[in-house]
C-alpha positions as CSV (number, residue, x, y, z in Angstrom):
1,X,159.2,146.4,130.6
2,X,158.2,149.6,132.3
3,X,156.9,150.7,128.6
4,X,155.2,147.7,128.1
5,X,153.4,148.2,131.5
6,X,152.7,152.1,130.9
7,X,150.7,151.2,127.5
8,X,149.1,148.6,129.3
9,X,148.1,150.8,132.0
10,X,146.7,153.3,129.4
11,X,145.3,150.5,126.8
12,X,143.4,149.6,130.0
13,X,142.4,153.3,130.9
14,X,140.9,154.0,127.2
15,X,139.1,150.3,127.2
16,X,136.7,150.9,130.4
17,X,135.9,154.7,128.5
18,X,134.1,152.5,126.3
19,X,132.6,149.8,128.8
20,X,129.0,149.3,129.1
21,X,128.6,146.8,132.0
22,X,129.4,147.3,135.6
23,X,131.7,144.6,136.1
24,X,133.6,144.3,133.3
25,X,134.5,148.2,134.4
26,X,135.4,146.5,137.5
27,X,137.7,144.3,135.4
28,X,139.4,146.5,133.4
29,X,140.1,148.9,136.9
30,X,141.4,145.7,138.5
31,X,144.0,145.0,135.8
32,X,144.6,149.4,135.6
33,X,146.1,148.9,139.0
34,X,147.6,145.6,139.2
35,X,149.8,147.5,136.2
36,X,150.3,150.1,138.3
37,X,151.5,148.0,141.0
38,X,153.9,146.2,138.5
39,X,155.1,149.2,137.6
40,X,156.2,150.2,141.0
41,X,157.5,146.9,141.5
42,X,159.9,147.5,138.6
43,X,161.1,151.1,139.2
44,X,161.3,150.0,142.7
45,X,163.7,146.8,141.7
46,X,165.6,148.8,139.0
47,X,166.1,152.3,141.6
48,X,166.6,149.5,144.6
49,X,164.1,151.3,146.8
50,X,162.6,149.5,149.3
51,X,159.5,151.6,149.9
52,X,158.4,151.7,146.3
53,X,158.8,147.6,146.1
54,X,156.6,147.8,149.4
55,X,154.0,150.3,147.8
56,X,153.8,148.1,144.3
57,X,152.8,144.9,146.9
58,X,150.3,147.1,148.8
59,X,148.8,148.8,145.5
60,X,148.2,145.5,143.8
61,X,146.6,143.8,147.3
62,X,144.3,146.5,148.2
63,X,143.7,148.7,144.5
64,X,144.2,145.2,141.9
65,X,142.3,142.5,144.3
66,X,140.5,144.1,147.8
67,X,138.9,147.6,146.0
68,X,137.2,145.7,143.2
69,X,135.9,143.1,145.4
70,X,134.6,145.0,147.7
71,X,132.9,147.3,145.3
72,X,131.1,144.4,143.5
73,X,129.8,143.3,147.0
74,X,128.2,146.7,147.3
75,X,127.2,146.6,144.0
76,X,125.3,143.1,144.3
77,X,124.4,144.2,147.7
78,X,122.3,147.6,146.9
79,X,120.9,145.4,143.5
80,X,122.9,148.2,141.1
81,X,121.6,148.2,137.5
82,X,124.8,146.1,135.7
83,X,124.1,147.9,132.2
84,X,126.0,151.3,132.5
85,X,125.4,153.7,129.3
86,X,128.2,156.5,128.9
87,X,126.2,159.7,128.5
88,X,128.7,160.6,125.8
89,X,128.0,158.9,122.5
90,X,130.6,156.4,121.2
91,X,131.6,158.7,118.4
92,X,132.4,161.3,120.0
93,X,134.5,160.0,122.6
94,X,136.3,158.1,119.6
95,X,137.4,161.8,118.6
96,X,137.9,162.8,122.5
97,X,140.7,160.5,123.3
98,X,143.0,160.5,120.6
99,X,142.5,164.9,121.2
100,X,143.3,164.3,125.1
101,X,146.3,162.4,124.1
102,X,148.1,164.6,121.3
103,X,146.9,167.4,123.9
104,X,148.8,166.4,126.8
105,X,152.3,165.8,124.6
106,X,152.2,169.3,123.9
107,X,151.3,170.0,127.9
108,X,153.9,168.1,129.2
109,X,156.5,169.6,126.9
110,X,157.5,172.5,129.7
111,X,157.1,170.1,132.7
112,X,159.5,167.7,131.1
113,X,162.2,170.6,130.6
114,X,162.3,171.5,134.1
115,X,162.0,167.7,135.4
116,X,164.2,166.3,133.2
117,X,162.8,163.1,133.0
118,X,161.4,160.4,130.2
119,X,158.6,162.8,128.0
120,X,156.5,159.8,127.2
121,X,155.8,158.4,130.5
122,X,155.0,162.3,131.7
123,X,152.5,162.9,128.6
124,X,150.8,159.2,129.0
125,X,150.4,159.9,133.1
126,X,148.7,163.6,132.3
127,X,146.4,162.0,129.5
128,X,145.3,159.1,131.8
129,X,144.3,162.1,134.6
130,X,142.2,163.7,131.5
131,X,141.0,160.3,130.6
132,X,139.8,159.5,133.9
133,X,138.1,162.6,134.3
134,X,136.3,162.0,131.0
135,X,135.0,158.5,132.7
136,X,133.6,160.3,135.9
137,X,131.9,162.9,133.4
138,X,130.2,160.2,130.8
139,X,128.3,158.4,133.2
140,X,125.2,159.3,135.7
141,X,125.6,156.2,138.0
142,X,127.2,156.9,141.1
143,X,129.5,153.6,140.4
144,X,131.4,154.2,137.1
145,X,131.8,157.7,138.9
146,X,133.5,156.1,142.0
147,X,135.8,154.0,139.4
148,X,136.5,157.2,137.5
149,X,137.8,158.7,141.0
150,X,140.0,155.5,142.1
151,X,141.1,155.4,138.2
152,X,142.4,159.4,138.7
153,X,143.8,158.7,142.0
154,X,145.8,155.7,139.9
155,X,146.8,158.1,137.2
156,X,148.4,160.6,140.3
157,X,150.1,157.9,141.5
158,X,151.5,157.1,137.9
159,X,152.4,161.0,137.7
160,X,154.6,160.7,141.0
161,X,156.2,157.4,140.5
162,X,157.5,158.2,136.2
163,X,158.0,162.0,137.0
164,X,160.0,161.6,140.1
165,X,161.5,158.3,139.5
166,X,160.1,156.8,142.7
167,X,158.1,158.7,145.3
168,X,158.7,159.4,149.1
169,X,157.0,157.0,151.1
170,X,155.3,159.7,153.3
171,X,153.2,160.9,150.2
172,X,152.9,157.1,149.3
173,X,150.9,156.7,152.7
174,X,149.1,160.2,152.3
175,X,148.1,158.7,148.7
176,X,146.4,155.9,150.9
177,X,145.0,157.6,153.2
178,X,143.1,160.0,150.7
179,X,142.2,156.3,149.2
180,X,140.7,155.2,152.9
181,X,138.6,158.5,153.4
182,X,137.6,157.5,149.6
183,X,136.1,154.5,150.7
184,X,134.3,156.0,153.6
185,X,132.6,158.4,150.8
186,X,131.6,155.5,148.5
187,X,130.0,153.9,150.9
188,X,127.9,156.8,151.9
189,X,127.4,157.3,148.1
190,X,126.1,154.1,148.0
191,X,123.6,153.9,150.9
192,X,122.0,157.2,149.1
193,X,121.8,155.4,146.1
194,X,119.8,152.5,147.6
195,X,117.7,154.9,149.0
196,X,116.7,156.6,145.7
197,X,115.9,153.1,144.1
């Protein structure tokens, strides 16, 4: 289950790379973190840890359901242009990602050797950090660049929960937190926006 919802979490990742309209991005963020949510629902069950079952309930209420909401109300509410064209062309990001992916295997070889933990899910949480990256870079808009930022924090919080096997529940809320000041900057990035158009 937990590889089934770590190649969903990537599939998801690699699909809004090559998203041209503003709420289907939306979309495939939405379903990013309800897998990530998942996910810490099933390490939490398996590991028996409370606070990561409580952080997997949070993650999918705000990040899967309240984040994307809110962001298409801004979106309607500032009249955003819906047709978002990735500055990088089609075919080269095609090359990009399966580079970024074969990349971070060998990256994550060392880190793996002093973590001791599953290679896989260590190399797939570093790629989806470079991947997200690549989706703040490819696009001008100031909203696929705000879902490229809540997409890296996601890939973080992937990092912590496969590389440590579940993740103290202070960092859990300072991962929140950083997520609440986030907001507090996309709205400003927004009202600048408006007041270019």
């Amino acid at each position: 289950m937990v590889d089934f919802l770590i190649g969903l979490f990537l599939a998801s990742l690699i699909v809004a790379l090559f998203t041209t309209r503003l709420y289907r991005l939306l979309l495939w963020y939405s379903l990013n973190s309800l897998t990530l949510g998942l996910l810490a629902l099933t390490i939490g069950s398996n590991i028996d840890d409370d606070g990561m079952l409580v952080t997997g309930v949070i993650t999918i209420l705000i990040k899967a359901v309240g984040i994307p909401y809110i962001l298409k109300n801004l979106s309607q509410k500032f009249h955003f242009v819906r047709q978002i064209t990735p500055e990088i062309k089609v075919q080269y990001a095609i090359m990009l990602v399966p580079a970024i992916l074969v990349f971070t295997f060998y990256l994550s070889e060392p880190i793996v050797n002093m973590i001791h933990t599953n290679a896989n899910y260590v190399a797939i949480s570093i790629s989806s950090l470079f991947l997200s990256l690549l989706l703040m870079m490819e696009h001008s808009n100031v909203a696929p660049k705000i879902i490229g930022f809540l997409t890296l924090e996601n890939s973080l919080f992937l990092l912590g929960i496969t590389a440590t096997n579940g993740m103290p529940m202070l960092v859990e809320l300072g991962i929140f937190f950083d997520l609440l000041m986030a907001i507090v900057v996309i709205n400003l990035l927004f009202h600048k926006e408006e007041m270019k158009v």
